[in-house]
C-alpha positions in Angstrom: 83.6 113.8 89.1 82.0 116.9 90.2 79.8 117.1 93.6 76.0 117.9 92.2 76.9 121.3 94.8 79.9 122.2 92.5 78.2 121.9 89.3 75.2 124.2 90.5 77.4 126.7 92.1 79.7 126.8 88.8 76.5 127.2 86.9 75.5 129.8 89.0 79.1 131.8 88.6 79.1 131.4 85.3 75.6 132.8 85.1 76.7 135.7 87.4 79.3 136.5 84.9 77.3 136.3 82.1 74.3 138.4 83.5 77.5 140.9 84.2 78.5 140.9 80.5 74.6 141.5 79.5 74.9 144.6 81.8 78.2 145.9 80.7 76.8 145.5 76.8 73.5 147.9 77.9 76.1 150.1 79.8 74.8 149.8 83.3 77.8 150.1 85.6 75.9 149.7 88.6 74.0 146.5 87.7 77.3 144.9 86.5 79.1 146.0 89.5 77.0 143.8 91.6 76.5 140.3 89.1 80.8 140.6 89.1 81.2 141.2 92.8 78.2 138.5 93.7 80.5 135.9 91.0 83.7 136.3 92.7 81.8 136.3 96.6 80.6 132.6 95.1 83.9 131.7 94.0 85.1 132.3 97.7 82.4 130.5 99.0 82.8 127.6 96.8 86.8 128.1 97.4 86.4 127.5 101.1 84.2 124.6 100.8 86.6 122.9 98.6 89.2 123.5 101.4 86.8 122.7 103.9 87.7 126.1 105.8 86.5 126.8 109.0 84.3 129.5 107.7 81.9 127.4 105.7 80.7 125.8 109.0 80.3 129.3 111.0 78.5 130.4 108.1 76.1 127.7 108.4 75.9 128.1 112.2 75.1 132.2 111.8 72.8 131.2 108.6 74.4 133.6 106.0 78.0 134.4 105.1 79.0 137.7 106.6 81.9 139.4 105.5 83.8 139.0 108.1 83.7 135.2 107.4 84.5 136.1 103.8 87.6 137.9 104.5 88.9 135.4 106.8 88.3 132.8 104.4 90.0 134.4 101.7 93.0 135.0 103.4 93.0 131.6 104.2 93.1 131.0 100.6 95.6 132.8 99.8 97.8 130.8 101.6 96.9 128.1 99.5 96.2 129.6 96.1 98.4 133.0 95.9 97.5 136.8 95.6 95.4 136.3 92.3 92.4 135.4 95.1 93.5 138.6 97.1 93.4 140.8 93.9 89.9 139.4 92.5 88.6 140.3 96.3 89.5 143.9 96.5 88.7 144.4 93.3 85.4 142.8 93.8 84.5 144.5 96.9 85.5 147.9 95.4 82.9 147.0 92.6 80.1 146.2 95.3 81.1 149.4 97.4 81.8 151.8 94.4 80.1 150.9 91.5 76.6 149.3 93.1 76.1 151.2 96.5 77.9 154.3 95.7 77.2 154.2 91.7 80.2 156.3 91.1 82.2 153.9 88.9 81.2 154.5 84.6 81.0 151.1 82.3 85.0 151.8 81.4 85.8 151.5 85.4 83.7 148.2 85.8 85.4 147.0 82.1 88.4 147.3 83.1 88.0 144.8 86.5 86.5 142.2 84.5 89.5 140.2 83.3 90.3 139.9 87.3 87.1 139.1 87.9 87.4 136.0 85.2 90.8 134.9 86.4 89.3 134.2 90.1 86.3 132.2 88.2 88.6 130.4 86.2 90.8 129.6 88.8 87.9 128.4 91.1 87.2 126.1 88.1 90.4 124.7 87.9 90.8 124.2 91.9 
């Protein structure tokens, strides 16, 4: 049975993703940039607590997750869980640094990194 933890962070990924699909309907690139890229940064969080990564427990030392702790954490798990976690990551961070802070990505470029996005979330469901 799932940990009280899991189920709110899986509520909270799935409502990422779905605030993400709002914005992509309305057209706002940079809004859905950020809900997809802050889904799939939970997933790794939530990832690396399942494994019971190192990371998690500098995290909670420093008070936040930096990305430094992110990126070691997911190539931690793509040792365990293959490139599909690499993948979701870069095209996650691409959304975050392109289509939120930069805004230079259109609704078709976000679009099209949504199925990668899902297949991180659905795997972090299944794991």
């Amino acid at each position: 049975m799932e940990s009280l933890v899991e189920a709110g962070r899986a509520k909270l990924i799935e409502g990422l993703f779905s605030e993400a699909s709002a914005y992509i309907e309305r057209g706002d690139a940079v809004q859905s940039s950020e809900k997809l890229y802050k889904a799939a940064e939970e997933c790794i969080k939530a990832l690396a607590e399942h494994f019971n990564l190192e990371e998690v427990k500098a995290a909670e030392d420093k008070g936040r997750w930096t990305v430094t702790l992110l990126e070691k954490a997911v190539g931690k798990l793509v040792e365990k869980l293959g490139m599909d976690v690499e993948i979701a990551w870069a095209e996650a961070n691409y959304l975050h640094t392109w289509g939120f802070h930069e805004a230079k990505l259109d609704i078709q470029d976000v679009k099209r990194r949504v199925p990668t996005i899902r297949k991180l979330i659905d795997l972090t469901k299944k794991t």
